[in-house]
BAFI-3210 file (N, C-alpha, C; in Angstrom, 3 decimals, decimal comma, padded with zeros to 6 digits):
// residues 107
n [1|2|3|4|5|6|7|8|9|10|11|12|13|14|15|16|17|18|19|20|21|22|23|24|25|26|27|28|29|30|31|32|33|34|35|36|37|38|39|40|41|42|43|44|45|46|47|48|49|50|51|52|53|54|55|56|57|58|59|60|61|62|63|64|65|66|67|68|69|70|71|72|73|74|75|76|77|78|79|80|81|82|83|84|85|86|87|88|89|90|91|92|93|94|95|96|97|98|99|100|101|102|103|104|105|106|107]
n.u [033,788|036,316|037,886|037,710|039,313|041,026|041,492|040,931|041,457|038,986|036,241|032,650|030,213|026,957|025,012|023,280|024,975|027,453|026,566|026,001|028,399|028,464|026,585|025,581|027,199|027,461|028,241|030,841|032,176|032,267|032,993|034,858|035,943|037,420|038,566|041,215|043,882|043,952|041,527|038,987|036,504|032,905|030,905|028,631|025,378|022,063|020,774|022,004|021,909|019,566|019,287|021,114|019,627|017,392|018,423|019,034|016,663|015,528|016,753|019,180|022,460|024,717|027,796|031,111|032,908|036,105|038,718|041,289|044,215|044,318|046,673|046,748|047,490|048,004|047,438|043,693|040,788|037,636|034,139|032,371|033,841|035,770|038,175|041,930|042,814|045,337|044,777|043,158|043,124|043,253|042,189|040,494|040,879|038,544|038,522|037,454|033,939|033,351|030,925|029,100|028,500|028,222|025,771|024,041|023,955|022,789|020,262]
n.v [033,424|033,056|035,448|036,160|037,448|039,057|041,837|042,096|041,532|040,182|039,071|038,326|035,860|035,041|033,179|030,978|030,838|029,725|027,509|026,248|025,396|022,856|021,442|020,785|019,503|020,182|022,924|025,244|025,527|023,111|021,346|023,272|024,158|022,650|020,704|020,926|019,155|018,893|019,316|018,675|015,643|016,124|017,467|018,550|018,154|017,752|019,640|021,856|021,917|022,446|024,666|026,819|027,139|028,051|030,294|031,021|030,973|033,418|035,161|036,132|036,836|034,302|034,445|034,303|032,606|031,007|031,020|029,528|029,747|027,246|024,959|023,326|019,755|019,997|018,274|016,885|016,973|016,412|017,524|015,492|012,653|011,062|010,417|011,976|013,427|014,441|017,587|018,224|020,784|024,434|025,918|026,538|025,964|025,338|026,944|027,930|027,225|024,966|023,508|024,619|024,832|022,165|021,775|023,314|022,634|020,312|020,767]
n.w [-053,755|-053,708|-053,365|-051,120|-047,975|-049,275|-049,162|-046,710|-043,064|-042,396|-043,789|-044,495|-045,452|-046,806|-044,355|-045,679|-048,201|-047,467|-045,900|-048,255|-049,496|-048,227|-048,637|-051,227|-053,623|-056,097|-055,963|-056,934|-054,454|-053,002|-050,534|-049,297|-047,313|-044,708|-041,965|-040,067|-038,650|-036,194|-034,832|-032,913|-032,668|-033,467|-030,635|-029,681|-028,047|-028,333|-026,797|-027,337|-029,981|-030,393|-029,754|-030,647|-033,149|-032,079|-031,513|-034,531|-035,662|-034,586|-035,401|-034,205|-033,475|-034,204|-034,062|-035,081|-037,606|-037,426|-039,718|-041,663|-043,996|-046,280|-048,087|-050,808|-050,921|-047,790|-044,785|-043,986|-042,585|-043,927|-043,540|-044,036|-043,732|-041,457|-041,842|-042,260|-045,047|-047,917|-048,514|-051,602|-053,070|-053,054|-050,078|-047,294|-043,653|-041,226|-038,349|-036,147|-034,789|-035,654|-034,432|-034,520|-037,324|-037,560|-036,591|-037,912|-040,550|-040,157|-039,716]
ca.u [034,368|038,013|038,047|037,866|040,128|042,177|041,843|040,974|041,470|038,174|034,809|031,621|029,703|025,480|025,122|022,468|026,011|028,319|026,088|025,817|029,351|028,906|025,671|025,658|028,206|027,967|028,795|032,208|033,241|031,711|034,226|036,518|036,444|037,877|038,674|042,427|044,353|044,289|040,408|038,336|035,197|031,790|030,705|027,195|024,359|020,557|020,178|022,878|021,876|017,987|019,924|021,617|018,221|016,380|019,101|019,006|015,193|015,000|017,416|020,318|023,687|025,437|028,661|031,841|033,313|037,358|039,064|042,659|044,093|044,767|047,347|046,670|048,269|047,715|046,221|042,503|039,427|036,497|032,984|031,542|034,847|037,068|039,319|042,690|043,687|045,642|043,590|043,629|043,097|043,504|040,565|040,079|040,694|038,044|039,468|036,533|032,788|032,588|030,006|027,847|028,895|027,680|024,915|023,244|024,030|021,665|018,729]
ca.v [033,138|033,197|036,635|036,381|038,318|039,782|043,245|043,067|040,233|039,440|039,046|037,665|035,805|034,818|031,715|030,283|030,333|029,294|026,017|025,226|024,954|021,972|020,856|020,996|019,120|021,014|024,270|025,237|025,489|022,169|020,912|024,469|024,490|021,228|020,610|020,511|017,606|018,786|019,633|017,540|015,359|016,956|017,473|019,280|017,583|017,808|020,802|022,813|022,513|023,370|026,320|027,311|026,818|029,219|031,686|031,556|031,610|034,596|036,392|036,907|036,403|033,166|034,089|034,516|031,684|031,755|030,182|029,824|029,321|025,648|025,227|022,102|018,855|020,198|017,343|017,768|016,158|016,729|017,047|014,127|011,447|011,550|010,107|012,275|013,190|015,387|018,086|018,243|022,072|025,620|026,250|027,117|025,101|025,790|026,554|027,842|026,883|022,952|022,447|025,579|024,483|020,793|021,888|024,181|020,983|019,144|021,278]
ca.w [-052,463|-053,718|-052,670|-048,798|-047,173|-050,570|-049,080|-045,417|-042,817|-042,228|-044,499|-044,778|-046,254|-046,311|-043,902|-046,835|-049,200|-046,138|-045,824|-049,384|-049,958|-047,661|-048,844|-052,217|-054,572|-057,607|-055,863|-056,728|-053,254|-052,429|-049,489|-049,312|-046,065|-043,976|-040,546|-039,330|-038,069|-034,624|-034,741|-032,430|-033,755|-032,932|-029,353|-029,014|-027,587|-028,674|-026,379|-027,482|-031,205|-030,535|-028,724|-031,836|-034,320|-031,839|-031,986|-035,723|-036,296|-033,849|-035,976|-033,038|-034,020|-033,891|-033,735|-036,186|-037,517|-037,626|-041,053|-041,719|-045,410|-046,569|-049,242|-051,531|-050,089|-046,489|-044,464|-043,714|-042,582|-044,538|-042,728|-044,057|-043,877|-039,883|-042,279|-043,208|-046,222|-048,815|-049,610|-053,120|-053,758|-051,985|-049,414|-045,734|-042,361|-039,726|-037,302|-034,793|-036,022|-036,190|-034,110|-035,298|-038,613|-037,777|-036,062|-039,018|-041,426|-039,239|-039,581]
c.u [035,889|038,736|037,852|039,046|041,636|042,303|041,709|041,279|040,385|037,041|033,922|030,816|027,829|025,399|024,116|024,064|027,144|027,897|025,688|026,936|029,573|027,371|025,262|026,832|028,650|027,884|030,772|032,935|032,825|033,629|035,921|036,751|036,286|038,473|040,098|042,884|043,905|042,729|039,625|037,125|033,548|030,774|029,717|026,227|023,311|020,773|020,664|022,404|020,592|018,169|020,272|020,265|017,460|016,985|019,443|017,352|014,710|015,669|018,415|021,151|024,152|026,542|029,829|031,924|035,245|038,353|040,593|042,836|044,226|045,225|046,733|048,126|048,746|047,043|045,402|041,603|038,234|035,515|032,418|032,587|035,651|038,061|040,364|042,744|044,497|044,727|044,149|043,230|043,515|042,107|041,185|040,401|039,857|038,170|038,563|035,276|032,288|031,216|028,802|027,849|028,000|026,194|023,779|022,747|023,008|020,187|018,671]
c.v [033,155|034,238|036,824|036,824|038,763|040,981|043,365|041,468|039,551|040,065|038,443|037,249|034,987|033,435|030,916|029,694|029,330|027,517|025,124|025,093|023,123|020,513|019,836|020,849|019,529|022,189|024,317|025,120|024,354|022,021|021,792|024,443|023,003|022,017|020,057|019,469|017,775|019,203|018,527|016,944|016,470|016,690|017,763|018,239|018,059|018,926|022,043|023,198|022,904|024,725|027,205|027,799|027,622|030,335|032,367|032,011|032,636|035,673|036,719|036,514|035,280|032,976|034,083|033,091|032,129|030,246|030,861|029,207|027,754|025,942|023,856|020,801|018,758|018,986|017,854|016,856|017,040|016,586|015,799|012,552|011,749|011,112|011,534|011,930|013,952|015,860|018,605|019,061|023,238|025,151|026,852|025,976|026,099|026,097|026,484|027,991|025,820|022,552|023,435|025,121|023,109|021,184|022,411|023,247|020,215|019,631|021,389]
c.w [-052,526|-053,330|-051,614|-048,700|-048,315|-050,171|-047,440|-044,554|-042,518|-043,179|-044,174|-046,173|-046,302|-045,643|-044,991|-047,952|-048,623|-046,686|-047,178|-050,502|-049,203|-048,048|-050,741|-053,414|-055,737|-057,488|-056,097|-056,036|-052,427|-051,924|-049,219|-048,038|-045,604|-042,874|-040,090|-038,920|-036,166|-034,129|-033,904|-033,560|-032,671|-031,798|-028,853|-028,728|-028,092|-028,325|-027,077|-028,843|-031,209|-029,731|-030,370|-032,979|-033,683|-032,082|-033,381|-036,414|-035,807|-034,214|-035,017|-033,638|-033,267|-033,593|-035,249|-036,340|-038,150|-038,614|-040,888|-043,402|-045,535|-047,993|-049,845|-050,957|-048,466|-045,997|-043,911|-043,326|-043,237|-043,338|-042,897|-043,796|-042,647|-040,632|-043,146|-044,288|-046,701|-049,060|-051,198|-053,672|-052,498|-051,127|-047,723|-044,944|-041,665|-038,730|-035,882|-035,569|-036,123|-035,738|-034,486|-036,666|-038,696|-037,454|-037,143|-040,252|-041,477|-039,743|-041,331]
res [x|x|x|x|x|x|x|x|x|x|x|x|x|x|x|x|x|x|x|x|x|x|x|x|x|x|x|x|x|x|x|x|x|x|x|x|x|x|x|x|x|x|x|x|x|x|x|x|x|x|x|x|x|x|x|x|x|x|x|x|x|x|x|x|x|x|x|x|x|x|x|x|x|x|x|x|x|x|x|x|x|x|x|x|x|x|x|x|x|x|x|x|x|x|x|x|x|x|x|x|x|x|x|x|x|x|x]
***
């Protein structure tokens, strides 16, 4: 994953790997991607995320998600803590995604 966007500005990558940088603590990229200072907290309702969960088990697309770099000592919210902090490596801010992001988490 350190290789995102080294040659073009946008990549992908498998939503199975996506969600188990966030799931999964002894992935290397456990917590690369955090959530901005200026990021709201998470807004969807029931409906919206059994909206999302049909549109992924029916195979339709969900939708990009749009990442910005994060330098180390950037402040950040993690998904699991609303509390700022220093982030204490390189990674990603979220920028658009949170609540597909939260939403996928869920299931």
């Amino acid at each position: 994953m350190e290789n995102l966007f080294e040659k073009n500005d946008s990549d992908f990558i498998p939503l199975t790997d996506y969600a188990d940088t966030f799931l999964n603590e002894e992935n290397p990229y456990f917590n690369f991607f955090q959530l901005p200072p200026i990021q709201r907290n998470s807004v969807w309702n029931a409906a919206q995320i059994e909206r999302l969960w049909d549109s992924v088990l029916r195979g339709y697309p969900v939708g990009s998600f749009l990442v910005s770099p994060r330098k180390k000592g950037n402040a950040a919210r993690g998904f699991y803590n609303e509390k700022q902090i220093k982030s204490a490596a390189d990674g990603l801010f979220l920028l658009d995604g949170q609540q597909r992001t939260r939403s996928l988490l869920m299931g």
